[in-house]
N, C-alpha and C positions, 0 to 999 in steps of 0.2 A: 883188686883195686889198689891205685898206688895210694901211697903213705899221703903226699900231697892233697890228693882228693876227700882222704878220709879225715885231713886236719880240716878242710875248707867245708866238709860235714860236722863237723863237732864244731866249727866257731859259727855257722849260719844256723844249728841246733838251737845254740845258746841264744842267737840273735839274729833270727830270720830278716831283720832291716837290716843290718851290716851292708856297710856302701864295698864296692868291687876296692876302691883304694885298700879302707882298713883288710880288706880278705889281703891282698897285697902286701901291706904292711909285716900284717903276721907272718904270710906266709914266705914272705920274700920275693912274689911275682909281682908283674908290671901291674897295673889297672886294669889294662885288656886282656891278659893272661887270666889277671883272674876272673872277668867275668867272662873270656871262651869256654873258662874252667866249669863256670857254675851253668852255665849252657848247656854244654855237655852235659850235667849230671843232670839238668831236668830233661833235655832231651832223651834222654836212658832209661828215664824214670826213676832215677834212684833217690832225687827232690821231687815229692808229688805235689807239694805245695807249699802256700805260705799262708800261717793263719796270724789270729791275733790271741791271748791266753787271756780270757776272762775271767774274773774277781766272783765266784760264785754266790760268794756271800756279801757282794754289794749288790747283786741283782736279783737280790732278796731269796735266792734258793739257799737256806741254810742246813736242808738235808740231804743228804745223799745217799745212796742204799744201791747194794745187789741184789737184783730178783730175779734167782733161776728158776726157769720156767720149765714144762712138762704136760706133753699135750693129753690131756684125758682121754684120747684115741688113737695110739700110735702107729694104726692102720690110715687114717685119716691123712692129707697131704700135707707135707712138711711148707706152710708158709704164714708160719708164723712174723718173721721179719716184715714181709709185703702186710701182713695184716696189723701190724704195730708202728709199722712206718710213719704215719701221723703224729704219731703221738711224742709233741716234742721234748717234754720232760725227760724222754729216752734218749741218752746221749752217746749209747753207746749197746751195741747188741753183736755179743760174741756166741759162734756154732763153738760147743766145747764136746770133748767125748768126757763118759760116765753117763751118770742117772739121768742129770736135767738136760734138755737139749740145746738151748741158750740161756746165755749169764748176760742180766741186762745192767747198765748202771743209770740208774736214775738222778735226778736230781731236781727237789721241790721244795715249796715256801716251809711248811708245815707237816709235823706227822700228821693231822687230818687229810691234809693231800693226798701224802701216802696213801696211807689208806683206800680212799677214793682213786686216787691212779690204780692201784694194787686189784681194785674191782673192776676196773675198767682193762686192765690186760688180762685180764681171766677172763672175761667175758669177751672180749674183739679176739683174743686169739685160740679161746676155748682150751683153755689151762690151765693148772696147778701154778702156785708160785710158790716161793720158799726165797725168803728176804731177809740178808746180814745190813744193819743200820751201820752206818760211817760215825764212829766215835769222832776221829780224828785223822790227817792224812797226812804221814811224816816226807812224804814224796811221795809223783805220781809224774809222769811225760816225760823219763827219763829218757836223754838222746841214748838214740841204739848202737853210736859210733863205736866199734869195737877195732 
């Protein structure tokens, strides 16, 4: 990937709005250079999208936790994800290798939530959990532009 592409990744990283000008600006291309530019990289895929970064703790979820999970029948089919799917406090469900089989990250009002979520993925997806609480989060969605 050229250097150019990988700078016009790290500034639309930082600011998925960014008009095609400012990408220009920076990067020293026309307007339409640069939005041919970012064209191309979502038609490649390597822009899968554009989201908006929410305030967790303005929308009242003030905890957050990892729950690696572990299905109590490892004979049993692997789909756990299709059976969690609902459940929106789940904001994120990684296949990891080792012990657990997914590392999920939650995020809810209350430790009594907790809790109550915490019995509800055991039971929809018939498994073990094992949950690290979020003290604090010194960074997290860091761009991958390398």
């Amino acid at each position: 990937m050229e250097a150019l592409d990988r700078r016009i990744l790290s500034l639309l990283a930082r600011d998925g709005r960014m008009s095609y000008t400012d990408i220009g600006k920076e990067t020293g291309l026309s307007t339409s250079a640069a939005q041919q530019r970012v064209r191309r990289l979502e038609q490649r895929g390597v822009i899968k999208g554009y989201r908006a970064v929410l305030d967790s703790a303005r929308l009242g979820h003030f905890v957050t936790a990892f729950v690696a999970i572990k299905p109590f029948d490892p004979s049993q089919a692997d789909d756990a994800p299709e059976r969690l799917a609902g459940i929106e406090e789940i904001i994120s469900c990684y296949s990891v290798a080792g012990e657990p089989s997914y590392l999920l990250k939650v995020q809810v009002e209350t430790m009594a939530h907790l809790e109550a979520l915490l019995a509800r993925i055991r039971a929809e997806a018939k498994c073990s959990t094992h949950t690290t609480t979020v003290l604090s989060t010194a960074y997290e969605n860091r761009p991958e532009i390398s």
